[in-house]
C-alpha positions as CSV (number, residue, x, y, z in Angstrom):
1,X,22.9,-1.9,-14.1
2,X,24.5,1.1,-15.0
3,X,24.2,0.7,-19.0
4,X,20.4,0.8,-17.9
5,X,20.5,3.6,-15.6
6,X,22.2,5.4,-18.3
7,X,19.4,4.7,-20.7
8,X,16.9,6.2,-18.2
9,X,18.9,9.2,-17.8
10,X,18.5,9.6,-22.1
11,X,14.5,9.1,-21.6
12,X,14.4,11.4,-18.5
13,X,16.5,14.3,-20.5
14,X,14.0,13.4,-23.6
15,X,10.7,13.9,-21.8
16,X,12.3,16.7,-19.9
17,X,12.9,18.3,-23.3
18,X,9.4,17.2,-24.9
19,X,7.6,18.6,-22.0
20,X,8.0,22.0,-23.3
21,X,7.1,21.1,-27.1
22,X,3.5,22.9,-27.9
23,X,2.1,19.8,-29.7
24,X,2.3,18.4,-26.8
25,X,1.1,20.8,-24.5
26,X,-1.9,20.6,-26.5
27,X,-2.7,16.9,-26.2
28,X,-3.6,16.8,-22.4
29,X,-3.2,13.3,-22.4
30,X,-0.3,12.5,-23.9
31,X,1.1,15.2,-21.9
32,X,-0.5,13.8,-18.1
33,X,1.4,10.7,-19.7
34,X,4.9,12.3,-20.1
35,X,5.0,14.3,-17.2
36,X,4.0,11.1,-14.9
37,X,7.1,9.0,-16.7
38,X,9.6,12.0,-16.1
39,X,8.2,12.2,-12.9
40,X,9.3,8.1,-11.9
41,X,12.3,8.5,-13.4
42,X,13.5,11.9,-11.6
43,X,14.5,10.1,-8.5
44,X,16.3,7.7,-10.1
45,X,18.1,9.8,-12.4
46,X,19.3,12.1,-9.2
47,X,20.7,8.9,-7.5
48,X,22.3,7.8,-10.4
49,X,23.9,11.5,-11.2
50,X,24.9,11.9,-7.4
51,X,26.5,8.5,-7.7
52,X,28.6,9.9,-10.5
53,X,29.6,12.6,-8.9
54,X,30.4,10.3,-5.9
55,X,32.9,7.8,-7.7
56,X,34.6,11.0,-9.8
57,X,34.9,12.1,-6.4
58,X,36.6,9.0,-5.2
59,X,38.3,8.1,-8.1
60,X,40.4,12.0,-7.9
61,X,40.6,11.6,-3.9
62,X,42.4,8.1,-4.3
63,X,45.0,9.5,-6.7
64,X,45.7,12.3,-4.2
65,X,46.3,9.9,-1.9
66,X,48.6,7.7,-4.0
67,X,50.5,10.3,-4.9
68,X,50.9,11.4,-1.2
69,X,52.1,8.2,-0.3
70,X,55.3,8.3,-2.8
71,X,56.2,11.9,-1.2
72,X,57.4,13.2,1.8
73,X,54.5,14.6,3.1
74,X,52.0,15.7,6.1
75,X,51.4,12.8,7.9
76,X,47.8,13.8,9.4
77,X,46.9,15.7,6.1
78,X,47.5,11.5,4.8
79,X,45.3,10.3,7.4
80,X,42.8,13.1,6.5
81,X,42.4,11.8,2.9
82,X,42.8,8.4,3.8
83,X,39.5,9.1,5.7
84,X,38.1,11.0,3.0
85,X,37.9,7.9,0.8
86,X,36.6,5.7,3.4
87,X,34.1,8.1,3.4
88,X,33.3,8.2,-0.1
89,X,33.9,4.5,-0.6
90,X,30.9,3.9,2.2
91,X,28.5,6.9,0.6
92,X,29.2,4.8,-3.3
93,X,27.8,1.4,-1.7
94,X,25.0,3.2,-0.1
95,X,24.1,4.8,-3.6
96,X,24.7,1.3,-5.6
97,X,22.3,-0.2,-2.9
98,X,19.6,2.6,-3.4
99,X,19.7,2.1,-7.3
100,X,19.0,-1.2,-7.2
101,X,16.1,-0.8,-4.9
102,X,15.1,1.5,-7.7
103,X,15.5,-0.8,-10.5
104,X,13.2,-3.7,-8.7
105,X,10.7,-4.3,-11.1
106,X,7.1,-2.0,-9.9
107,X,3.9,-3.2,-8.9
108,X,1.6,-1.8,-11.6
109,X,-1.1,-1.3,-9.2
110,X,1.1,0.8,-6.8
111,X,-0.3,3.9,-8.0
112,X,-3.8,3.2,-8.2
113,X,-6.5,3.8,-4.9
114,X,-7.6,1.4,-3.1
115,X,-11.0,-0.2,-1.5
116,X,-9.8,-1.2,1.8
117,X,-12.9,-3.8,3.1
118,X,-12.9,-4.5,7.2
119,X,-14.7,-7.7,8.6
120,X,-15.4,-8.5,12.0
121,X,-14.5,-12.4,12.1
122,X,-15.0,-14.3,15.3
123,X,-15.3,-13.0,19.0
124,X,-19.4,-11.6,17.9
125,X,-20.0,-8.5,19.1
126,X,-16.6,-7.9,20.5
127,X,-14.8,-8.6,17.1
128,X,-17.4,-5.7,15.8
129,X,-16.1,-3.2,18.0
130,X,-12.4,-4.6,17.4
131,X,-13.5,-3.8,13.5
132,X,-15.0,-0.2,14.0
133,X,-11.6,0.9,16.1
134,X,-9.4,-0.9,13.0
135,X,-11.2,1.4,10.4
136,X,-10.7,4.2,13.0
137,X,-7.5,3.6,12.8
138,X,-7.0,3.5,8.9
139,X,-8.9,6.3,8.9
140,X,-6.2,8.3,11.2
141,X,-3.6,7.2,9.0
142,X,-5.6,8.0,5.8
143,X,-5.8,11.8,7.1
144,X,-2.0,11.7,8.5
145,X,-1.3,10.9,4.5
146,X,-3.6,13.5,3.3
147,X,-5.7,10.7,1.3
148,X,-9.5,10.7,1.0
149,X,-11.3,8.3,1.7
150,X,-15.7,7.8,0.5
151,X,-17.5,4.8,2.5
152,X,-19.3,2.4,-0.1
153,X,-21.4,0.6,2.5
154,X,-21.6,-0.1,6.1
155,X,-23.1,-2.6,8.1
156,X,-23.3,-1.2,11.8
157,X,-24.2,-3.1,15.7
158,X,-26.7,-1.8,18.0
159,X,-23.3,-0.3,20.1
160,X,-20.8,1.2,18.0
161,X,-19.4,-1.9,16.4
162,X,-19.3,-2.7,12.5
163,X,-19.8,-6.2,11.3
164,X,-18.2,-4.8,8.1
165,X,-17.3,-1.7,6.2
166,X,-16.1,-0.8,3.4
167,X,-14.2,2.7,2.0
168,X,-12.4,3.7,-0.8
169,X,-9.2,5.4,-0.3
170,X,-8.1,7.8,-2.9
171,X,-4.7,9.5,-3.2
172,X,-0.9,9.3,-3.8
173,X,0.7,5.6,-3.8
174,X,-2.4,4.6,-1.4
175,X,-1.6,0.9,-2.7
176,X,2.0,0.8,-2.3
177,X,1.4,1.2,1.4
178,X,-1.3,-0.2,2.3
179,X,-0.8,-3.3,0.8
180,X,0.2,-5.2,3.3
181,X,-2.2,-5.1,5.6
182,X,-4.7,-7.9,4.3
183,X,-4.9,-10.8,6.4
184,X,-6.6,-11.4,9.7
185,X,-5.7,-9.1,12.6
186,X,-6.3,-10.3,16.3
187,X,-7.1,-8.4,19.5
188,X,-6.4,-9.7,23.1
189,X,-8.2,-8.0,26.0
190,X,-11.3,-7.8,28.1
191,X,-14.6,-7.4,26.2
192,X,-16.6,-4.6,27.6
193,X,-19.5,-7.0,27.1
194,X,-17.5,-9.5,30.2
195,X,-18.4,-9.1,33.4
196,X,-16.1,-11.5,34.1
197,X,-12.8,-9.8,33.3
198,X,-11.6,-12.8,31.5
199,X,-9.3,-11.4,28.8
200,X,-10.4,-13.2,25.0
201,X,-8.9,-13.4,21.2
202,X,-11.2,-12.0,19.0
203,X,-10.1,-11.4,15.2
204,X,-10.8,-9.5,11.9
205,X,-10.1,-9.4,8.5
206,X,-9.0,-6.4,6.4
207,X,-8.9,-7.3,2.2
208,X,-6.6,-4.1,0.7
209,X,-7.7,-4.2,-3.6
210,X,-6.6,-1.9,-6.3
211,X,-9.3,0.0,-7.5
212,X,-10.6,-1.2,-10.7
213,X,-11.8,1.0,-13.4
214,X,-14.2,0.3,-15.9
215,X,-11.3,-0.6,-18.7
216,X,-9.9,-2.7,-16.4
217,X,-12.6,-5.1,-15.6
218,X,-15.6,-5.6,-17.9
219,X,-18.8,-6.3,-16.6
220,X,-21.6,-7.9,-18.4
221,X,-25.2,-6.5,-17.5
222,X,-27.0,-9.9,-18.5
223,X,-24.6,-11.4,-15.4
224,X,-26.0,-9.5,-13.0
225,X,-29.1,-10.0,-11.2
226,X,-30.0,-6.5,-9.3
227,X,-32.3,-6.6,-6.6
228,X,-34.3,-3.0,-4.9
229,X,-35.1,-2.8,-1.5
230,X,-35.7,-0.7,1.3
231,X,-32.7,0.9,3.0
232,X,-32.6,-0.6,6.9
233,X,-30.2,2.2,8.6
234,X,-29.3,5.2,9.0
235,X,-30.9,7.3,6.3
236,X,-33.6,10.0,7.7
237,X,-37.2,9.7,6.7
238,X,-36.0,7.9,3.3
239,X,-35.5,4.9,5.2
240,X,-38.3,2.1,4.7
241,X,-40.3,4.2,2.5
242,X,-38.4,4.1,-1.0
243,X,-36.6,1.5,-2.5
244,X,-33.0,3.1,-2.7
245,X,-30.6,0.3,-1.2
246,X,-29.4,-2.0,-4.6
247,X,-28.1,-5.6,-4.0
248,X,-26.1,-6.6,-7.6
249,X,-25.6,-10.0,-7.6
250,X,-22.6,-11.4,-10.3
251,X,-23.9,-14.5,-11.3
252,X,-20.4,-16.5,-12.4
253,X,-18.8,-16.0,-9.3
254,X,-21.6,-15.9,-6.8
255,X,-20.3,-12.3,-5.6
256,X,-22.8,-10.5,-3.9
257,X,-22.3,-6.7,-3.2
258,X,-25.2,-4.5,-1.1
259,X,-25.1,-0.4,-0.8
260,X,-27.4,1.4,1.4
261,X,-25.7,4.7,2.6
262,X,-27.1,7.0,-0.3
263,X,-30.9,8.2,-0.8
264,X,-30.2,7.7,-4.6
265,X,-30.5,4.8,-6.1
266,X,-28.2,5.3,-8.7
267,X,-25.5,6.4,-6.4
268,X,-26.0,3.0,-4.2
269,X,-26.1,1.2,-7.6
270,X,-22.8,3.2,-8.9
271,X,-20.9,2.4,-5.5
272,X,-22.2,-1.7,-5.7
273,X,-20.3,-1.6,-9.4
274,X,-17.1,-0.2,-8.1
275,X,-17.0,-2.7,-5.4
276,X,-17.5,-5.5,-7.4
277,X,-14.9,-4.5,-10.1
278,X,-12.3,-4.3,-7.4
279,X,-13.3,-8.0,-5.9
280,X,-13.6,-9.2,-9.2
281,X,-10.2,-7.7,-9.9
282,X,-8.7,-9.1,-6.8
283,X,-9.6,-12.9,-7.6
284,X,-8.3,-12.5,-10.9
285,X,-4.9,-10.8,-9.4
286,X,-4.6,-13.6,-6.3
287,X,-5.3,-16.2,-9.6
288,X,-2.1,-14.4,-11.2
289,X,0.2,-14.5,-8.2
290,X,-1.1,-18.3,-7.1
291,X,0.4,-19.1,-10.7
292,X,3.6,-17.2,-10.4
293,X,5.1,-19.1,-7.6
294,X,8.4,-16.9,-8.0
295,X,6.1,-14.2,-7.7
296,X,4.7,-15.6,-4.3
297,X,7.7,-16.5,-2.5
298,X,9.3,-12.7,-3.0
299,X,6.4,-11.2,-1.1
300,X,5.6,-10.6,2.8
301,X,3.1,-13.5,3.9
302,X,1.3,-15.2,1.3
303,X,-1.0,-13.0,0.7
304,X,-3.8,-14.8,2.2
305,X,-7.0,-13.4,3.9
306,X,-7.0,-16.2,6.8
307,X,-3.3,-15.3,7.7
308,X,-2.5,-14.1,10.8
309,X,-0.4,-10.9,10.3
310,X,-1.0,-8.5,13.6
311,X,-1.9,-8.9,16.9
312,X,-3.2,-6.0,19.4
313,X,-2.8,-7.2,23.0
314,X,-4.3,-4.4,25.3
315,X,-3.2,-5.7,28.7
316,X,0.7,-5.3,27.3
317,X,0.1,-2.4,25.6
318,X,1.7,-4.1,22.6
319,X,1.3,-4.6,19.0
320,X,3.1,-7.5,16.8
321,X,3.5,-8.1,13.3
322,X,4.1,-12.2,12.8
323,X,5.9,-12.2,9.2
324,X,8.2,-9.5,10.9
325,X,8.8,-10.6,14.2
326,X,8.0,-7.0,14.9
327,X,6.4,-5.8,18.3
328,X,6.2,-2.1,19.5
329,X,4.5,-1.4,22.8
330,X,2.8,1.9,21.9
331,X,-0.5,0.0,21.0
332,X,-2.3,3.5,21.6
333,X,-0.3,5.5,19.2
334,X,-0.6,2.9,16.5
335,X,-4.4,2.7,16.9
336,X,-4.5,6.3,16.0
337,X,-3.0,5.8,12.8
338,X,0.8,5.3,13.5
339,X,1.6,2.8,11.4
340,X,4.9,3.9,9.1
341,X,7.4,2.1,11.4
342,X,5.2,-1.6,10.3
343,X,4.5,-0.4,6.8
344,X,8.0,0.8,5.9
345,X,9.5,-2.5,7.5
346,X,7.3,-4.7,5.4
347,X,8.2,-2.3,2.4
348,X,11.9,-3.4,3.3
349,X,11.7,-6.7,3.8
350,X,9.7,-7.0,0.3
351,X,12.0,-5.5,-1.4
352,X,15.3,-6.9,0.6
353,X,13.0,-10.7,-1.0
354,X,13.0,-9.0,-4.0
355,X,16.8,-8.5,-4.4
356,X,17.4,-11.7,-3.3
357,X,15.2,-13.5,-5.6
358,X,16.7,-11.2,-8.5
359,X,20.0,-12.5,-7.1
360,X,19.6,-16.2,-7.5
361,X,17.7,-16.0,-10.7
């Protein structure tokens, strides 16, 4: 481990040197490219330099207080060192454990945005509303991140609900964070369409994809069939009168992807494309990790759609993650968009898998 920290420190010293070459200054790419490396490597390269300084440290403290113990000397001034190192001995194994977190292998797709797609699953109209609150609440935490977000389509109830939605999320490691939150989440309370008062499960799903770009997924016009109609919500006196709305249908997979919430045509049709790239992406990814059972076993859940990963129960005030054993009753705070304390636990757990697996292997 340390050989290779030492080889980053060489790369990190070299880019920090070629940064201010004019060549390269004058290549804006090549440059975007070097300063995003020197940029991933900067945190490592201060743990690894602190760590240094850490085990000199150690390493000069321990011989002070060897050579204290072969002299007549202050007793407590002995006791002082003594702690000193206890100190430093406790600060070096925090550091070695932060390096290797570094050194886990990264997700390629960590930096990239993501298309975050909500379904309302079973529970009707009450699962709708359960899924409009859910993007509410991504949407909160989206704004608490400072990320931006565009809707690609929308597909709305007569009261407030969303059968499903869709939004791409745009901004730094969007991916690495929300990640995790694919699967099915369930809500526990009393639809305000009972009269009854009976409390009832309804559930969602959330699908989190990396962003696909054009170079990363090619799609072949003579595969899609795109059909024109007439938009059927929201739209102003547009709607029903010109054919905007653009249903692209991929014709090896059997994907099917609508967009309605422009006037133009060709923005609808433009949103469709990026949609599909990111689902067409995603099958090809979950294909990948399915293969890779290594792969599988190191992350939180299996990745699934139809797991079970949350549950919101309203008459507890409480919210659980399952593949945490997680539960936090501050279900109000969390629909708003406070959602770091689940998201940096599953970050942990992933990566305390990770180590383990990189362990044993």
């Amino acid at each position: 481990m340390l050989q290779n920290l030492q080889e980053l420190e060489k790369t990190y010293e070299a880019l920090t040197a070629r940064l201010g070459d004019a060549e390269l200054l004058a290549n804006r790419d090549e440059y975007r490219k070097a300063t995003r490396r020197r940029s991933e490597l900067e945190p490592v390269v201060e743990c690894y330099r602190k760590y240094r300084r850490v085990e000199q440290e150690l390493a000069d403290t321990e011989q002070m207080l060897e050579e204290m113990g072969r002299e007549e000397g202050d007793a407590e001034m002995r006791d002082l060192t003594r702690l000193e190192v206890e100190t430093l001995r406790t600060q070096q194994q925090q550091l070695i454990a932060d390096l290797k977190v570094m050194l886990l292998p990264k997700d390629p797709n960590d930096e990239k945005n993501v298309l975050l797609e909500i379904r309302a699953g079973t529970g009707g109209e009450e699962a709708a509303l359960f899924a409009a609150e859910i993007y509410r609440m991504y949407s909160r935490y989206a704004e608490r991140k400072g990320w931006k977000r565009e809707v690609m389509y929308t597909n709305e109830t007569g009261i407030g609900g969303l059968k499903e939605v869709a939004v791409l999320v745009e901004g730094d490691q969007v991916f690495s964070r929300l990640k995790y939150e694919s699967g099915v989440h369930r809500v526990q309370r009393v639809p305000q369409t009972e009269a009854s008062g009976r409390i009832h499960t309804s559930a969602i799903t959330v699908a989190v994809m990396p962003e696909a770009e054009e170079v990363d997924v090619e799609i072949d016009e003579d595969e899609l069939r795109i059909d024109r109609f007439c938009s059927s919500g929201p739209g102003g006196q547009s709607v029903n009168t010109t054919q905007s709305a653009i249903r692209i249908t991929h014709l090896p997979t059997g994907l099917v992807v609508s967009c309605q919430d422009e006037k133009s045509q060709h923005k609808n049709k433009a949103k469709a494309l990026r949609v599909l790239r990111s689902r067409l992406q995603d099958i090809a990814m979950q294909e990948h990790e399915q293969a890779q059972s290594a792969v599988r076993r190191s992350q939180v859940g299996s990745g699934d759609r139809s797991e079970k990963i949350r549950t919101y129960n309203f008459p507890q005030n409480r919210v659980s993650d399952h593949r945490l054993s997680l539960t936090v009753h501050r279900l109000e705070q969390v629909l708003d968009g406070d959602l770091d304390e689940f998201i940096d636990a599953l970050i942990a757990h992933d990566q305390a898998a990770q180590l383990k697996d990189s362990a044993t292997t």
